[in-house]
C-alpha positions as CSV (number, residue, x, y, z in Angstrom):
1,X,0.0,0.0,0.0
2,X,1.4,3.3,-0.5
3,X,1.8,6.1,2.0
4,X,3.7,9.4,2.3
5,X,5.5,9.4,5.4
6,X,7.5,12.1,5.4
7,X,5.7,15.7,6.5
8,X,8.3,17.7,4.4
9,X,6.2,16.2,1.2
10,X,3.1,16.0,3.0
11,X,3.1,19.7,3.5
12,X,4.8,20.7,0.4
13,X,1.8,18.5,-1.2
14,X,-0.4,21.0,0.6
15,X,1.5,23.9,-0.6
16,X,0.6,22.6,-4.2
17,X,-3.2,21.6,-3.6
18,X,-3.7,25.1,-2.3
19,X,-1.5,26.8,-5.0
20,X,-3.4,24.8,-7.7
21,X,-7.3,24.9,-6.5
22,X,-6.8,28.7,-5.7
23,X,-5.0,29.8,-9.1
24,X,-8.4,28.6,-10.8
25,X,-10.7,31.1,-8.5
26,X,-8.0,33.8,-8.9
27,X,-8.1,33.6,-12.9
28,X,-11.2,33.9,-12.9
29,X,-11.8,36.5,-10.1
30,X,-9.3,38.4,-12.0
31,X,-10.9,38.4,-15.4
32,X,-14.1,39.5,-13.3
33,X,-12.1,42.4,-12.6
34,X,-10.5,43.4,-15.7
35,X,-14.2,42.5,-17.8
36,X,-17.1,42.8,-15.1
37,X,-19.4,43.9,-17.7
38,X,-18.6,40.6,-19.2
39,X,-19.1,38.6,-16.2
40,X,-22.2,40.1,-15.9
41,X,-23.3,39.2,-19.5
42,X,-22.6,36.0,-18.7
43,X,-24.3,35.5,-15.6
44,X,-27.4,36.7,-17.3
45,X,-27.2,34.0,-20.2
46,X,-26.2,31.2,-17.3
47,X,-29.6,32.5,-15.7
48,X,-27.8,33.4,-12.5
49,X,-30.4,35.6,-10.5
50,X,-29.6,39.3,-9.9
51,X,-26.6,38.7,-12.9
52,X,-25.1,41.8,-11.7
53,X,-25.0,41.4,-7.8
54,X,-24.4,37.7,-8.7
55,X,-21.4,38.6,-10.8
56,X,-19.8,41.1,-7.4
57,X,-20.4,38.1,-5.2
58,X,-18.8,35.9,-7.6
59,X,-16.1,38.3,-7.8
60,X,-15.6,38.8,-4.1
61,X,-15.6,35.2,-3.5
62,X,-13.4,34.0,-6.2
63,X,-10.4,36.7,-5.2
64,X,-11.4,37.1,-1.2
65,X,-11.2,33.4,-0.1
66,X,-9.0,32.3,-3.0
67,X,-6.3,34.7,-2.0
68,X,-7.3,33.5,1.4
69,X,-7.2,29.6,0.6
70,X,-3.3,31.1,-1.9
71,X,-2.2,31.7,2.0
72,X,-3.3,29.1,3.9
73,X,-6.0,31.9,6.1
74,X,-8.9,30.3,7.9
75,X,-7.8,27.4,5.4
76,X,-10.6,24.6,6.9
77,X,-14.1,26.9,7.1
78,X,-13.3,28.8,3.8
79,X,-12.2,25.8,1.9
80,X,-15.7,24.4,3.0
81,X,-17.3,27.5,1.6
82,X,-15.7,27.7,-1.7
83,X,-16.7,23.8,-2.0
84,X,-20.4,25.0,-1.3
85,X,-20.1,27.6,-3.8
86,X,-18.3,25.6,-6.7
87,X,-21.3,23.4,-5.8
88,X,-24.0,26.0,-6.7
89,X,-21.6,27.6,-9.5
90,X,-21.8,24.2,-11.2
91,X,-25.5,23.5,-10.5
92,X,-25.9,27.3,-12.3
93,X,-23.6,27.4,-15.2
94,X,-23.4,24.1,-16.1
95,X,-26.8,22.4,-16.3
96,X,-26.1,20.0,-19.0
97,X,-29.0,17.8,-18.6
98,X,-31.0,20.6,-21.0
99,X,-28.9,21.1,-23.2
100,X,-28.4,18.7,-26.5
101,X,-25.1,17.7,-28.5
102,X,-21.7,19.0,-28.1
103,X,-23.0,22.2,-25.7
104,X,-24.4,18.9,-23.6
105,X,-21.2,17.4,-24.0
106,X,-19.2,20.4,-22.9
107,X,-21.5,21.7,-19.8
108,X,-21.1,17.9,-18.5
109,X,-17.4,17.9,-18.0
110,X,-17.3,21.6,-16.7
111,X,-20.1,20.6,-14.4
112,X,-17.8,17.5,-13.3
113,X,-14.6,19.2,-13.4
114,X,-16.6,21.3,-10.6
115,X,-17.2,18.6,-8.7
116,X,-14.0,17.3,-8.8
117,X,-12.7,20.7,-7.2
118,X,-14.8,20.7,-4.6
119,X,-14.0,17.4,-3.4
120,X,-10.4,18.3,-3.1
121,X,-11.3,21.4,-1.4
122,X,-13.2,19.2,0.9
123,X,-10.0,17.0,1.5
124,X,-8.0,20.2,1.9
125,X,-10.6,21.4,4.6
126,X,-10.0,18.0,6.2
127,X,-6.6,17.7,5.9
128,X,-5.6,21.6,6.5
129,X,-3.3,24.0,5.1
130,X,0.0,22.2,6.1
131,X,3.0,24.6,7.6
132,X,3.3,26.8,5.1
133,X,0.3,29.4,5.9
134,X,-0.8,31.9,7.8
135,X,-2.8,29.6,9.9
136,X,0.1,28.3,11.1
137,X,2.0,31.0,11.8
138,X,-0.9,32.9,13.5
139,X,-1.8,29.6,15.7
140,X,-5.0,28.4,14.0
141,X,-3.1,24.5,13.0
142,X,-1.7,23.1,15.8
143,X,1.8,21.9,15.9
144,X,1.9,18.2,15.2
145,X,4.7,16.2,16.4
């Protein structure tokens, strides 16, 4: 059976996870930034309700917790959160089952993909932000021995 013993690449595994799942929410809080008028559009042909105050709280969250998640702050409760809200983002944008051919096709896998990023934000809520984060350093993760 395999298992990673050593907490130098357990943590440095960590680093990554949190590196990788937040650099998705950053791109796309970012082009939310640069093109909110866009977002905006686009939450109104997703059917998102409110588009525009869906599109700011999509913003928000996208760069607030996924700079927050970057840095390893409140690591555990916000990666739970941005789980919930990939969640609803995937249940919004991506409802493949009424759509037909290769738009079907498409939606599926984003609405998967989704999925798939939430569970490992669930694992990272369960498993923490490992020693290099703020958490850490401030005294939210204990010191294991």
């Amino acid at each position: 059976m395999f298992s990673i013993q050593s907490p130098l690449v357990n943590n440095l595994l960590l680093l990554v996870a949190r590196i990788l799942l937040s650099g998705l929410f950053l791109l796309s809080g970012l082009g939310k930034i640069t093109n909110f008028a866009g977002a905006v559009t686009y939450m109104t042909e997703t059917g998102a309700p409110l588009p525009q105050i869906a599109a700011a709280i999509a913003l928000v969250v996208e760069t607030g917790i996924g700079l927050a998640v970057l840095f390893g702050i409140l690591t555990r409760p916000l990666a739970i959160l941005l789980a919930l809200y990939t969640l609803v983002t995937a249940m919004i944008g991506h409802h493949f089952w009424t759509m037909e051919g290769a738009l079907r096709y498409g939606n599926m896998l984003h609405f998967y993909k989704n999925m798939g990023i939430a569970g490992g934000l669930l694992c990272l809520a369960v498993a923490g932000p490992g020693v290099v984060s703020i958490d850490r350093l401030i005294g939210l993760e204990p010191q294991k021995h």
